[in-house]
C-alpha positions as CSV (number, residue, x, y, z in Angstrom):
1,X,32.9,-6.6,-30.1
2,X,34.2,-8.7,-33.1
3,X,31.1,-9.8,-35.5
4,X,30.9,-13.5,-36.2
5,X,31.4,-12.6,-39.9
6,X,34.0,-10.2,-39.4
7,X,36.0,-9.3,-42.8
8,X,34.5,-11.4,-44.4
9,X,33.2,-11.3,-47.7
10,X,29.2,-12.9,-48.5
11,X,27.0,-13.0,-52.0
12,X,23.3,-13.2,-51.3
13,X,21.0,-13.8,-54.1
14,X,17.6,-12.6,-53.7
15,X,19.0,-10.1,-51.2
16,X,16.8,-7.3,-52.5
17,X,13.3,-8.6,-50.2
18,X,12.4,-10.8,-47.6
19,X,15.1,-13.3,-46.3
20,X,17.7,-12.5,-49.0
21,X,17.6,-8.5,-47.4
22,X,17.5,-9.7,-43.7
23,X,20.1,-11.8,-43.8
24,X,22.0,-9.3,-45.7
25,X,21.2,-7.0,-43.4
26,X,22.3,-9.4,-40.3
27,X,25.5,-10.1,-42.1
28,X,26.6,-6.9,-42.4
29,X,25.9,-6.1,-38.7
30,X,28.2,-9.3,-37.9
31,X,30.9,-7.5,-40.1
32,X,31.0,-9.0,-43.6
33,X,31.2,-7.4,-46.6
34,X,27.6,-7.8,-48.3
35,X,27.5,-8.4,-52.3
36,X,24.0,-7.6,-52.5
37,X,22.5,-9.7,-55.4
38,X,19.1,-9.9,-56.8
39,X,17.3,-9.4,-60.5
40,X,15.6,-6.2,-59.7
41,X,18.6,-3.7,-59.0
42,X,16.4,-1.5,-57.5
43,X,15.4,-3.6,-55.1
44,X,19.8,-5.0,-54.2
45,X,20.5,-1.2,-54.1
46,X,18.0,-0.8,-51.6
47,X,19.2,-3.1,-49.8
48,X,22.6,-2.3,-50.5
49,X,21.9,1.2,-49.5
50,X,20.8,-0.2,-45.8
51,X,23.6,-1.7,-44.5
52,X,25.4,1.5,-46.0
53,X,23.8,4.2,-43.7
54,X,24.0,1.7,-40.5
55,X,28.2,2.1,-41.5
56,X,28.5,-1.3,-43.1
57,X,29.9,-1.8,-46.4
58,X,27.9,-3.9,-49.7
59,X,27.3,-3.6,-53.1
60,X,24.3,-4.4,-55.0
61,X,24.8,-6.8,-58.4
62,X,21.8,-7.6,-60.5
63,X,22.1,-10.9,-61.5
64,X,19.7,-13.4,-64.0
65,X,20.5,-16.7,-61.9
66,X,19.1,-18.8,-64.4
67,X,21.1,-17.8,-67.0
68,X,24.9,-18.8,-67.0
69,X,26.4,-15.7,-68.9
70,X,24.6,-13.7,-66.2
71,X,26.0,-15.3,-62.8
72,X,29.8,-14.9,-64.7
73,X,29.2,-11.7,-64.6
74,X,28.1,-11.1,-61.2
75,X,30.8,-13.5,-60.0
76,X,33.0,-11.4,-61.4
77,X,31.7,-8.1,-60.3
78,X,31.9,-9.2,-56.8
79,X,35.8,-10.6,-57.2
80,X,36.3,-6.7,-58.8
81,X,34.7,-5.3,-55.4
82,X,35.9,-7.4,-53.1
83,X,38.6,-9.7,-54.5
84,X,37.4,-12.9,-52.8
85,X,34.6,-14.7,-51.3
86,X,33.9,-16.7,-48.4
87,X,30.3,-16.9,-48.1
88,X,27.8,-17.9,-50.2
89,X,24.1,-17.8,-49.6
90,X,21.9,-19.2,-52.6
91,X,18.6,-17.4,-51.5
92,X,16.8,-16.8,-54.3
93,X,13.7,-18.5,-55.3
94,X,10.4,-17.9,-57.0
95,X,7.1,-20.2,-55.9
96,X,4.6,-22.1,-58.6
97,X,1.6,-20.5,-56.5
98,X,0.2,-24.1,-55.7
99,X,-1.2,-25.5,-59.1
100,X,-2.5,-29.0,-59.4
101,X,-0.6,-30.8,-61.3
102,X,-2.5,-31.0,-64.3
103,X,-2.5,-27.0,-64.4
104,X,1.5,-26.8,-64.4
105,X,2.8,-25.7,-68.2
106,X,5.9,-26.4,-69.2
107,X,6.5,-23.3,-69.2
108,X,6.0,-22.8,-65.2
109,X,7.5,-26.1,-65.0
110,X,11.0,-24.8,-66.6
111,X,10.8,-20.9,-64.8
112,X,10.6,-22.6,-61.3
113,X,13.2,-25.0,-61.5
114,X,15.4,-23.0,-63.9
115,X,15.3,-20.6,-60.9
116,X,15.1,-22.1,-57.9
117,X,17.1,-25.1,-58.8
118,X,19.5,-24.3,-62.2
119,X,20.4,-20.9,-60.4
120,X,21.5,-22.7,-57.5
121,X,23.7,-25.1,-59.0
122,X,25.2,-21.9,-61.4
123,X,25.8,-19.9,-58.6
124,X,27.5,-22.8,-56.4
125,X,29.5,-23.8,-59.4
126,X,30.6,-20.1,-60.4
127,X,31.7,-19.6,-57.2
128,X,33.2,-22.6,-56.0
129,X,36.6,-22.1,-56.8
130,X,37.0,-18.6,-54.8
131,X,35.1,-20.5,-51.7
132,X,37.7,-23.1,-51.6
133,X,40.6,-20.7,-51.9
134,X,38.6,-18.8,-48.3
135,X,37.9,-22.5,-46.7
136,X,34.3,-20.9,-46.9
137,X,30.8,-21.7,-46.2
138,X,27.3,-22.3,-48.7
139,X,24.1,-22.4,-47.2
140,X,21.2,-22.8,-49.6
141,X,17.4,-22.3,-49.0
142,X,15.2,-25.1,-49.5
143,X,12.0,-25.0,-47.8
144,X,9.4,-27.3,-46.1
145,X,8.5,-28.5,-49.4
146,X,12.1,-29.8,-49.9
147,X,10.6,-32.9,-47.7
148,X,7.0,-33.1,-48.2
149,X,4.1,-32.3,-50.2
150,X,2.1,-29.4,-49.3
151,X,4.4,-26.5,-49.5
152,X,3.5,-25.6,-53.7
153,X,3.2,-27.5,-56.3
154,X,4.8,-30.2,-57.9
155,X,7.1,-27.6,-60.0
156,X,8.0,-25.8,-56.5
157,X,8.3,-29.3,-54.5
158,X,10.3,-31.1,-56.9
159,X,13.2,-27.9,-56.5
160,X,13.3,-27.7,-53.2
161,X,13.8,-31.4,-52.8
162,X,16.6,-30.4,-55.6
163,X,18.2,-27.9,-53.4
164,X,18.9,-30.8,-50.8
165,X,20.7,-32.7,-53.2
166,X,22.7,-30.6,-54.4
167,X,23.5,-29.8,-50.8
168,X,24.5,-33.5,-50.1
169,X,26.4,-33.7,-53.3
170,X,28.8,-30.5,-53.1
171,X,29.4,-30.7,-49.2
172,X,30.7,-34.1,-50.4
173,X,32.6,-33.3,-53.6
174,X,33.8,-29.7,-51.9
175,X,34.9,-30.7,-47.9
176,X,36.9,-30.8,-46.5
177,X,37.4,-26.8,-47.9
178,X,34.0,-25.9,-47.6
179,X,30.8,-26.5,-46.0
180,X,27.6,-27.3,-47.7
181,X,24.4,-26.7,-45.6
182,X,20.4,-25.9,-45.7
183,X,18.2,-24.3,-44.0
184,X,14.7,-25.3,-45.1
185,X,11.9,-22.4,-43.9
186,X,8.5,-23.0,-42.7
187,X,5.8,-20.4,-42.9
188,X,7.6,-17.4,-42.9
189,X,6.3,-14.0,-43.6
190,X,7.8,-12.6,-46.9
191,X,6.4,-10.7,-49.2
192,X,6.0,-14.1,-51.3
193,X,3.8,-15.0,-48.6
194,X,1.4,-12.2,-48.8
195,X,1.4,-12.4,-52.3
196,X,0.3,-16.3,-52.8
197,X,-2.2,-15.8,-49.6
198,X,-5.6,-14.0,-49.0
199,X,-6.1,-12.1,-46.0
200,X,-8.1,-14.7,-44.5
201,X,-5.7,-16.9,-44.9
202,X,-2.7,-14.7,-43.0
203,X,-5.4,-14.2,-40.3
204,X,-5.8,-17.8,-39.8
205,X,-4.1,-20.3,-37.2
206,X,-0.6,-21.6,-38.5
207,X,-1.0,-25.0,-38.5
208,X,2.2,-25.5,-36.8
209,X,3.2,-26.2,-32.7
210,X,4.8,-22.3,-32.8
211,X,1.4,-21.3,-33.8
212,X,2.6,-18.2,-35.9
213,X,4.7,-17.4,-38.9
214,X,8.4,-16.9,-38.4
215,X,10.0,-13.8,-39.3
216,X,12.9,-13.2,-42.1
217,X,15.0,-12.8,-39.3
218,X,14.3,-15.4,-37.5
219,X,15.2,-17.5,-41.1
220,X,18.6,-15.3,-40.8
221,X,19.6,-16.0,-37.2
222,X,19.8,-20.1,-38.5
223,X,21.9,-19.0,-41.8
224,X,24.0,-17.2,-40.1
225,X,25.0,-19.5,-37.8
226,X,25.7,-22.0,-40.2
227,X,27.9,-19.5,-42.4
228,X,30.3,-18.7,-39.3
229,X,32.8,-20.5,-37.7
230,X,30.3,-21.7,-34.5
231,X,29.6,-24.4,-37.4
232,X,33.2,-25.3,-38.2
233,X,32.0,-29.3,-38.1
234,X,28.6,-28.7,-39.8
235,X,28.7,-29.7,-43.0
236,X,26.2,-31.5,-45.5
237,X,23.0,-31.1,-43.1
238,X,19.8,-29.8,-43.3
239,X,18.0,-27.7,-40.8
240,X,14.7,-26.4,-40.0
241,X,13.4,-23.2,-39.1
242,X,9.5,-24.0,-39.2
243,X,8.2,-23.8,-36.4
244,X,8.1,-27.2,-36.0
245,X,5.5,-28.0,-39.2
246,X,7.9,-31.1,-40.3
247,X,8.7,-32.2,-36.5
């Protein structure tokens, strides 16, 4: 049976953990070729290494997203590899860990959004060009807190709610050759998630009508729809996969 993603090449950032290395993971088994990206190379080669022994084919990059120099670079390690791109999934994110807003430096301030939202416009830019040579797909990962308060703080917040506009803006400026979509995530559970809650707090109800976290692959399945062609007319969207916590 044909994968959905079959031949075709995919960058994931933040592939080394959590949704970046499920996805990854997924895509390969739907036949894409993986570029593995993430800033701890350790953690893309693991990942990398995966979808190796299960008779897939990827490569892990590391890659600074905030910095431009850096996504060149990886950009052009993956052209080397693979010699073109058709998917592109902007994963990778860092959280504030909830500070009140008279607690957030500057300096937190400028490391969230110079990750989550600076490293998604790079990487979009970067890789443009190639994406509209494939008549690809982008899917970027906002979150919950891309439409309300409550998901982090106002550092965390204010990118996600980025991340949808820069969705909006480049499915405009780059359709009808690609498509531009999000997914924004509910409560998932990453290792992010274990990190910014106690144990009391994992054991707790979700507040949310699933009544449970989602799974990375859960987050995956909705990605990887809208990377393959079942979304041929999807473009420019944004789409949950909360459990229902904005519904």
């Amino acid at each position: 049976m044909v994968g959905r993603l079959e031949g075709k090449v995919a960058v994931i950032t933040g592939a080394g953990s959590g949704m970046g290395r499920s996805t990854a993971v997924l895509f390969a088994r739907e036949g894409a070729h993986v570029a593995a990206l993430d800033r701890n190379q350790d953690a893309a080669a693991a990942t990398a290494t995966t979808i190796q022994e299960a008779g897939g084919q990827a490569t892990a990059i590391a890659v600074d997203i905030a910095r431009s120099s850096s996504v060149q670079a990886a950009r052009d390690a993956v052209l080397t590899t693979f010699g073109r791109v058709h998917v592109l999934i902007n994963n990778a994110g860092i959280h504030d860990g909830f500070p009140a807003l008279e607690e957030t430096s500057e300096e937190l301030w400028d490391r969230v959004i110079n990750v989550d939202l600076k490293g998604t416009f790079l990487m979009t830019q970067q890789f443009a060009p190639h994406l509209r040579e494939a008549n690809g797909a982008i899917v970027n990962l906002s979150s919950g807190a891309g439409f309300r308060a409550g998901g982090g703080g106002v550092a965390y917040t204010a990118a996600k709610h980025g991340i949808v506009g820069i969705t909006r803006a480049t499915a405009a400026e780059l359709g009808p050759s690609v498509r531009v979509n999000t997914v924004y995530p509910g409560p998932t559970m990453t290792e992010m998630t274990r990190t910014l809650m106690s144990e009391d707090e994992l054991a707790a109800p979700v507040p949310v009508p699933m009544a449970r976290f989602g799974t990375p692959e859960e987050v995956a399945n909705v990605v990887l729809f809208l990377a393959s062609d079942d979304a041929s007319f999807v473009t420019g969207g944004a789409y949950a996969a909360d459990g229902g916590w904005l519904g």
